[in-house]
mmCIF file as gemmi writes it, N, C-alpha and C atoms, coordinates in Angstrom:
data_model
loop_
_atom_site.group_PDB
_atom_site.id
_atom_site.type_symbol
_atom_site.label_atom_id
_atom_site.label_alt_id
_atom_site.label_comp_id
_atom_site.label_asym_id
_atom_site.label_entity_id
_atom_site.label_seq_id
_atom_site.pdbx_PDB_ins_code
_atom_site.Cartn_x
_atom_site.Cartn_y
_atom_site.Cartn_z
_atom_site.occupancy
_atom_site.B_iso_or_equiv
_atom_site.pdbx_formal_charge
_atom_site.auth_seq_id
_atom_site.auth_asym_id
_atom_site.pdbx_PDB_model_num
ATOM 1 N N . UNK Axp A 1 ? 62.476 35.58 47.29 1 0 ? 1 A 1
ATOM 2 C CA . UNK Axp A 1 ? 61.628 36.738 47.13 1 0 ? 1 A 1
ATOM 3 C C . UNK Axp A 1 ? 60.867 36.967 48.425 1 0 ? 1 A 1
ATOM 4 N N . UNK Axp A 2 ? 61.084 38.412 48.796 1 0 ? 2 A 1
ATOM 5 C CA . UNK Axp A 2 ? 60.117 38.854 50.02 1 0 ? 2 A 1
ATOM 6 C C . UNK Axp A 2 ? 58.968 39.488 49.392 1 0 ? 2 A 1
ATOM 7 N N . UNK Axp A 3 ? 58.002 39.147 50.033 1 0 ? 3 A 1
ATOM 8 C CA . UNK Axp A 3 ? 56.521 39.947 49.468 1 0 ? 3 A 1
ATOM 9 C C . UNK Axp A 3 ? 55.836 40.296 50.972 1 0 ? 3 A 1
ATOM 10 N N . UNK Axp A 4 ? 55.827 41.502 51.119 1 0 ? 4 A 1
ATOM 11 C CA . UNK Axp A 4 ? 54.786 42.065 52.06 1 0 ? 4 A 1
ATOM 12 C C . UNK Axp A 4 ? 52.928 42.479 51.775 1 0 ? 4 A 1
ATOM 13 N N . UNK Axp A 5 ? 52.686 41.829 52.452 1 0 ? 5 A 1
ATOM 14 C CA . UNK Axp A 5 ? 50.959 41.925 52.533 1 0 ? 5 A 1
ATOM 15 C C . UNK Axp A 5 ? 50.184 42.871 53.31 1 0 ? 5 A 1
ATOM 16 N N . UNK Axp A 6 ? 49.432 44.028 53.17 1 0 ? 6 A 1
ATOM 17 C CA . UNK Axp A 6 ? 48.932 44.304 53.994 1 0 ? 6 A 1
ATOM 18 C C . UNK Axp A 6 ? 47.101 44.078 54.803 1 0 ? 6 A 1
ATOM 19 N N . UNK Axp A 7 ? 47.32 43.71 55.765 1 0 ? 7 A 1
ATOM 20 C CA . UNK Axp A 7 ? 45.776 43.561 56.265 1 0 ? 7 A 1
ATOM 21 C C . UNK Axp A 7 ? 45.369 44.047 56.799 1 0 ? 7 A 1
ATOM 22 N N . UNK Axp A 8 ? 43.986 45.186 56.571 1 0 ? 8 A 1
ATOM 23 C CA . UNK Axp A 8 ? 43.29 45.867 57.345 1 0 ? 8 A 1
ATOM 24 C C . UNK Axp A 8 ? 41.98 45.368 57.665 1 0 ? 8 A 1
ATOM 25 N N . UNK Axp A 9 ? 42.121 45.37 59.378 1 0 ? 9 A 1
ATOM 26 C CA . UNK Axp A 9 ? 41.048 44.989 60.11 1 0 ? 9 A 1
ATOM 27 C C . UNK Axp A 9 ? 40.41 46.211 60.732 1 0 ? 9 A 1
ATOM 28 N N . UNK Axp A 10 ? 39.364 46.595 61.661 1 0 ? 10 A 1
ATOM 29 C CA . UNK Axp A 10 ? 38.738 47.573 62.134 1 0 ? 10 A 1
ATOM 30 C C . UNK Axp A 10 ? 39.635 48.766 62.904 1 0 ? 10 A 1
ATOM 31 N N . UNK Axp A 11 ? 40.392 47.987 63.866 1 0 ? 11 A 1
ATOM 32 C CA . UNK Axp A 11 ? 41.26 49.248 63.904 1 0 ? 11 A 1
ATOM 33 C C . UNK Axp A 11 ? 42.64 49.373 63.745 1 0 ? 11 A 1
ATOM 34 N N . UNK Axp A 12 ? 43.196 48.645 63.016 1 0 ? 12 A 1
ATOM 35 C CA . UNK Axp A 12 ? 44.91 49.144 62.39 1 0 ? 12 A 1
ATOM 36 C C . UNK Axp A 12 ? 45.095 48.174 61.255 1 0 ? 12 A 1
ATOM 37 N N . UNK Axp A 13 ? 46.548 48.346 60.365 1 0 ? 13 A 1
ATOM 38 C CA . UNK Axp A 13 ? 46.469 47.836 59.403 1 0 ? 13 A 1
ATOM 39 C C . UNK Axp A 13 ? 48.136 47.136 59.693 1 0 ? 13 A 1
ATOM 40 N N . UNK Axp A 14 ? 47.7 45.341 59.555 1 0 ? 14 A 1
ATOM 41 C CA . UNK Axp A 14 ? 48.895 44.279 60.186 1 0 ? 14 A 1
ATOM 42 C C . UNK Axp A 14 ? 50.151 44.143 58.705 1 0 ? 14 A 1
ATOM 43 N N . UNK Axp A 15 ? 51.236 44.441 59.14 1 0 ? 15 A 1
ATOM 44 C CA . UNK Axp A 15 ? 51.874 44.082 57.899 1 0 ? 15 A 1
ATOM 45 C C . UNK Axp A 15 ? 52.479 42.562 57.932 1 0 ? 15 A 1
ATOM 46 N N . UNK Axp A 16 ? 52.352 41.759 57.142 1 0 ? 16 A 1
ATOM 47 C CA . UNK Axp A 16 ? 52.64 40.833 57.122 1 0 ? 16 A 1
ATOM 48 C C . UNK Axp A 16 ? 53.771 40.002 55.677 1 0 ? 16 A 1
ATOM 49 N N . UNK Axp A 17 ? 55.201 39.943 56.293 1 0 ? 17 A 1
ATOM 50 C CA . UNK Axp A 17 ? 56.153 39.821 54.998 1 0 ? 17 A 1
ATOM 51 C C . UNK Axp A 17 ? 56.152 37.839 55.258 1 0 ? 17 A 1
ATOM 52 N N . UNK Axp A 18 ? 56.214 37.995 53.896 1 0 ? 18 A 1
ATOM 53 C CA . UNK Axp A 18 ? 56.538 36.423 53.746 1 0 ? 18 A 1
ATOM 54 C C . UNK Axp A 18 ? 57.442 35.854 52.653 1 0 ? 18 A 1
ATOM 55 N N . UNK Axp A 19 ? 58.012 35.172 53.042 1 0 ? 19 A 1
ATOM 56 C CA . UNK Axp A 19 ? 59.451 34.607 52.209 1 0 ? 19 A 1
ATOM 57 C C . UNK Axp A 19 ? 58.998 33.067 51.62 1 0 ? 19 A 1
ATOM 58 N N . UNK Axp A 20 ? 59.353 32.589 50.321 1 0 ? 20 A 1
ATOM 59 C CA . UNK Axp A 20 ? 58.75 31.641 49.504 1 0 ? 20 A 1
ATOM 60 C C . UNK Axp A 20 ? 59.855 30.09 49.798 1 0 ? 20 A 1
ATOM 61 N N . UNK Axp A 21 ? 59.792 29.33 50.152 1 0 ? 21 A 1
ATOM 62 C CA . UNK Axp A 21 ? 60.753 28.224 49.651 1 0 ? 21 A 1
ATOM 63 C C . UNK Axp A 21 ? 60.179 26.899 48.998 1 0 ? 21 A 1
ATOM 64 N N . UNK Axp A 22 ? 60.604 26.953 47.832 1 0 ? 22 A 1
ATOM 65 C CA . UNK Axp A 22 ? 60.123 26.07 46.233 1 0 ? 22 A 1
ATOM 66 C C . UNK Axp A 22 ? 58.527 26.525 45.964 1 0 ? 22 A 1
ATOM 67 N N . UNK Axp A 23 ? 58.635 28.106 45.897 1 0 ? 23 A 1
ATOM 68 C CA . UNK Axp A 23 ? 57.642 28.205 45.827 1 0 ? 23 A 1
ATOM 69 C C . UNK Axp A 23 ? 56.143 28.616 46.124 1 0 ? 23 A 1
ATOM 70 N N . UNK Axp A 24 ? 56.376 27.987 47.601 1 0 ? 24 A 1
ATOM 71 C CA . UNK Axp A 24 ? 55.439 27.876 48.89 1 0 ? 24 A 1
ATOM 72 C C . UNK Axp A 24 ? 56.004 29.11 49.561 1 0 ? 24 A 1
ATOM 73 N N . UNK Axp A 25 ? 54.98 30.241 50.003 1 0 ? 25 A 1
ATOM 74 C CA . UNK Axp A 25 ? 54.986 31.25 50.82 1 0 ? 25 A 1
ATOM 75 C C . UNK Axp A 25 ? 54.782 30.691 52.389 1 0 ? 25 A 1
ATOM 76 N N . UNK Axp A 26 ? 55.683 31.247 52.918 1 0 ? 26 A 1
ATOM 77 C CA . UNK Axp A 26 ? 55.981 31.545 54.351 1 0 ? 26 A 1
ATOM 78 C C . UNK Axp A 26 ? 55.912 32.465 55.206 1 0 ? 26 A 1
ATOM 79 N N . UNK Axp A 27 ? 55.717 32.452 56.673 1 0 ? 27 A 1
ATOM 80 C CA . UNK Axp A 27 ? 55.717 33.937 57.494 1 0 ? 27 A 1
ATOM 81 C C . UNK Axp A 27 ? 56.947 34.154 57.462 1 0 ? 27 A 1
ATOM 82 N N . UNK Axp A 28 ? 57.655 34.81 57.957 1 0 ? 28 A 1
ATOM 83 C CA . UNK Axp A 28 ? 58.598 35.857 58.208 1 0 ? 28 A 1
ATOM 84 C C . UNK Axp A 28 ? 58.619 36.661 59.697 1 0 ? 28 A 1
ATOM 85 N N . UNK Axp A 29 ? 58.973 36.075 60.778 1 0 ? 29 A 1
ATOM 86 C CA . UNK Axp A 29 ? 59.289 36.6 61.939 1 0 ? 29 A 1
ATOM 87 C C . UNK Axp A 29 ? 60.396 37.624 62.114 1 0 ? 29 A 1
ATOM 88 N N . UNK Axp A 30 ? 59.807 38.833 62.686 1 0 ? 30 A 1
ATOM 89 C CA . UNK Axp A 30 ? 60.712 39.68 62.311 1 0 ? 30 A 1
ATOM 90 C C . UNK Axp A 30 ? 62.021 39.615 63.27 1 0 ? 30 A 1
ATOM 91 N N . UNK Axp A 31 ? 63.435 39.594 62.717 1 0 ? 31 A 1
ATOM 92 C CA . UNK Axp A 31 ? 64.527 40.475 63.313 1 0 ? 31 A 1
ATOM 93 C C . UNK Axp A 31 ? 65.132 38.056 63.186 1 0 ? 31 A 1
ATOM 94 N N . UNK Axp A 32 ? 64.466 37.812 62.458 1 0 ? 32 A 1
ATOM 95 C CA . UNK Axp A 32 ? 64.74 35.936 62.082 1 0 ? 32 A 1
ATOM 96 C C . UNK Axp A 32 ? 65.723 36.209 61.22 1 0 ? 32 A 1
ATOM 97 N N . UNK Axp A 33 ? 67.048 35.252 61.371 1 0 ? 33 A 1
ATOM 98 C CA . UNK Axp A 33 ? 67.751 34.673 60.483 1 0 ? 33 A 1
ATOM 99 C C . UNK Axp A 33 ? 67.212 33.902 59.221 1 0 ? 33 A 1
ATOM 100 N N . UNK Axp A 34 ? 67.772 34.313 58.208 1 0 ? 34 A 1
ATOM 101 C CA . UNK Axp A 34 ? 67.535 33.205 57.073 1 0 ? 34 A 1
ATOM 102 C C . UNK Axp A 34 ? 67.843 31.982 57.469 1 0 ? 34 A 1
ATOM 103 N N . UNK Axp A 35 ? 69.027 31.364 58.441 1 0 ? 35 A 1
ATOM 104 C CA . UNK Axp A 35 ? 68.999 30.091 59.073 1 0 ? 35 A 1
ATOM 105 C C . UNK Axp A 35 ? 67.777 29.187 59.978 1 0 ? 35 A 1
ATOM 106 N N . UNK Axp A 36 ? 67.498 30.647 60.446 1 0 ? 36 A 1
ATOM 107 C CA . UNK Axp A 36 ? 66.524 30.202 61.337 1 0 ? 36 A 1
ATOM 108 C C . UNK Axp A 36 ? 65.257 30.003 61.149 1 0 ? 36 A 1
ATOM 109 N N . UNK Axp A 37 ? 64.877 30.435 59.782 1 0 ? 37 A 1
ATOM 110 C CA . UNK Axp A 37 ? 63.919 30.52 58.942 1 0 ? 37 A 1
ATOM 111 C C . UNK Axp A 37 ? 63.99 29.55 58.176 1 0 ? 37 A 1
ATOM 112 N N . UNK Axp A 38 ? 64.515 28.889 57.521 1 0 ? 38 A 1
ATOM 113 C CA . UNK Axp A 38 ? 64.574 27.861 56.817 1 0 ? 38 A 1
ATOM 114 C C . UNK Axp A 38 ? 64.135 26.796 57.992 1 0 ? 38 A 1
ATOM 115 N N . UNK Axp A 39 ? 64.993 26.857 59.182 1 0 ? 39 A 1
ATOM 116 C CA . UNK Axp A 39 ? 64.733 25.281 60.21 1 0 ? 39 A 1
ATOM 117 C C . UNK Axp A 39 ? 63.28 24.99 60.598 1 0 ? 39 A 1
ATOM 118 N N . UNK Axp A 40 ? 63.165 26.588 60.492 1 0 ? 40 A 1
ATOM 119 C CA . UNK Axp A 40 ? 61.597 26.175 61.128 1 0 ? 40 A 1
ATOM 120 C C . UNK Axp A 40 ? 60.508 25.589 60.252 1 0 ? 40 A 1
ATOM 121 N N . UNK Axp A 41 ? 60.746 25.834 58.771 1 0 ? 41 A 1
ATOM 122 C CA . UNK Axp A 41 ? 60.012 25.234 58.039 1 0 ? 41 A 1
ATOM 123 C C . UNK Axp A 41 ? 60.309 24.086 57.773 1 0 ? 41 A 1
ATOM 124 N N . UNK Axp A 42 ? 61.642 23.845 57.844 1 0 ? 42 A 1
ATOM 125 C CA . UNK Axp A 42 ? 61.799 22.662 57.055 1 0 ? 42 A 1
ATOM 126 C C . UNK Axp A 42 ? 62.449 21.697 57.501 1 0 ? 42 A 1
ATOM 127 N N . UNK Axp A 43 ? 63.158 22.174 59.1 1 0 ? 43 A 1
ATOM 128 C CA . UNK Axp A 43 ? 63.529 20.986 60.322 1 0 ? 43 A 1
ATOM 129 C C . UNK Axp A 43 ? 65.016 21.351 60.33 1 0 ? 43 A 1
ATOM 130 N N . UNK Axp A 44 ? 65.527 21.01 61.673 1 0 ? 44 A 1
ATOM 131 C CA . UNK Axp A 44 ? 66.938 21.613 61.981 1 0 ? 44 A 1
ATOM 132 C C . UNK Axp A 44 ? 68.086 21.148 60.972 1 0 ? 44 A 1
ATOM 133 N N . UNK Axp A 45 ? 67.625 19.632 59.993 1 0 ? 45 A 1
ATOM 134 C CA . UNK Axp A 45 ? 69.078 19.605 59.274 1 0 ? 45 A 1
ATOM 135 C C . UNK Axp A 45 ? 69.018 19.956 57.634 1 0 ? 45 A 1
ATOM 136 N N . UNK Axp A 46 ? 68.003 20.795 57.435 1 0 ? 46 A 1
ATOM 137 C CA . UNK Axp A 46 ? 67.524 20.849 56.086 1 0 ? 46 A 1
ATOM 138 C C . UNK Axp A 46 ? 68.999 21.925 55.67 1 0 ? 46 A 1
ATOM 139 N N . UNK Axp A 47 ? 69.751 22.817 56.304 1 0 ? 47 A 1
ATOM 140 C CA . UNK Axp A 47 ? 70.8 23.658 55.754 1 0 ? 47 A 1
ATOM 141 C C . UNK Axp A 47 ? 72.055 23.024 57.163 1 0 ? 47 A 1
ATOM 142 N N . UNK Axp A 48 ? 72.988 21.994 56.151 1 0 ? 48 A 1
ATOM 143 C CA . UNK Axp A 48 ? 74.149 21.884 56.778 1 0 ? 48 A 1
ATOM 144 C C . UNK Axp A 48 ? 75.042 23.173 57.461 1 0 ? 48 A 1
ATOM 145 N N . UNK Axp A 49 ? 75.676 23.11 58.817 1 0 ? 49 A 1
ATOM 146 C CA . UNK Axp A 49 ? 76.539 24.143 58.978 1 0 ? 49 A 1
ATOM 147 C C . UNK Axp A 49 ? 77.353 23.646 59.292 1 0 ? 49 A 1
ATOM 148 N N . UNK Axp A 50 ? 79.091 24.409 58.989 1 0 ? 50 A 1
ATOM 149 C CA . UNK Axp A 50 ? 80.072 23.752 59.709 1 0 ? 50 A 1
ATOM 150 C C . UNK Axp A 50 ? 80.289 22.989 61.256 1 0 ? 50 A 1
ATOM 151 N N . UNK Axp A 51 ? 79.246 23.282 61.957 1 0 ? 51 A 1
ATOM 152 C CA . UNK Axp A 51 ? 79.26 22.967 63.229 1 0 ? 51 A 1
ATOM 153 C C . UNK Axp A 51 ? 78.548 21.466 63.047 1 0 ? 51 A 1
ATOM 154 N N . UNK Axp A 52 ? 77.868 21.157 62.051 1 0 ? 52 A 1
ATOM 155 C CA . UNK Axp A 52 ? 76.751 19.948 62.569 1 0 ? 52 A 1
ATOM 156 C C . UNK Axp A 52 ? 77.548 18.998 60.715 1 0 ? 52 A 1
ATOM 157 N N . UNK Axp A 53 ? 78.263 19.361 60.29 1 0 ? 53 A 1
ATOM 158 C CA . UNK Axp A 53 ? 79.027 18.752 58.603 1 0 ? 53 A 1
ATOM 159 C C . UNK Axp A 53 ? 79.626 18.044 59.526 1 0 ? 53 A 1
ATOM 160 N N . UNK Axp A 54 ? 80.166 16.91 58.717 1 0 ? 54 A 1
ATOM 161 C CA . UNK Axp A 54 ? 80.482 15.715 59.134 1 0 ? 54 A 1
ATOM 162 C C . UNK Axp A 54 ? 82.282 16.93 58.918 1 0 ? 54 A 1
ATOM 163 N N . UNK Axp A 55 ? 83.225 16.019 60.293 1 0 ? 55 A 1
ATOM 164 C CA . UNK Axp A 55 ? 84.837 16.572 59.918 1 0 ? 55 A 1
ATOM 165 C C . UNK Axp A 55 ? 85.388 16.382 58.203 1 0 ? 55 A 1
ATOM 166 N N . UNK Axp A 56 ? 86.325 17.053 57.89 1 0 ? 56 A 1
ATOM 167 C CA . UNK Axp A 56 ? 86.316 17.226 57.15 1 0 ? 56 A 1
ATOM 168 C C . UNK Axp A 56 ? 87.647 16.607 56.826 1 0 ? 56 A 1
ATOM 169 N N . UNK Axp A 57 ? 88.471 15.729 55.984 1 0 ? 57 A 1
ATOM 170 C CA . UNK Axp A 57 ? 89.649 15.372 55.835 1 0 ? 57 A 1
ATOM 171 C C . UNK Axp A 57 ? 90.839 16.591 55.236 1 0 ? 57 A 1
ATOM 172 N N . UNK Axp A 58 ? 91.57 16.63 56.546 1 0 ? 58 A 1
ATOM 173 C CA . UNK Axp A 58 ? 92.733 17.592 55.809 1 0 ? 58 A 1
ATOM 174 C C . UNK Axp A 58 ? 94.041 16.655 54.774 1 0 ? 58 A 1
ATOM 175 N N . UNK Axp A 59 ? 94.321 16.972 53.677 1 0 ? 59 A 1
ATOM 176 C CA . UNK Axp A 59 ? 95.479 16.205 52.728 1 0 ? 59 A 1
ATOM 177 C C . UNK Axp A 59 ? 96.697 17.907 52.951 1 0 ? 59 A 1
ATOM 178 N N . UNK Axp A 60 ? 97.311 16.526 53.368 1 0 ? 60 A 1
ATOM 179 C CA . UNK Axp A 60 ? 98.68 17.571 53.285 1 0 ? 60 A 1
ATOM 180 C C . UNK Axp A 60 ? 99.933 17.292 52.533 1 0 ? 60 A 1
């Protein structure tokens, strides 16, 4: 779930979206990957990718 906030200070009004994981609300940097968003909260190996998965056994 995305939830946008708005905050008005004296002279403009900051929008601020934030994305939840288990729960816990997060910032949301704009033009961020969902990959890249997850690492930053939660450390580079929290979402396996084919590049960093252990090889994989081919059966033929």
């Amino acid at each position: 779930m995305v939830t946008e906030t708005l905050t008005s200070s004296t002279s403009k009004t900051v929008a601020t979206k934030t994305a939840q994981i288990n729960n816990q609300p997060f910032a949301i940097v704009p033009g961020e990957t969902i990959l890249s968003f997850v690492r930053r909260y939660k450390g580079k190996d929290a979402v396996p990718t084919l590049s960093t998965a252990s090889p994989a056994k081919h059966h033929v």
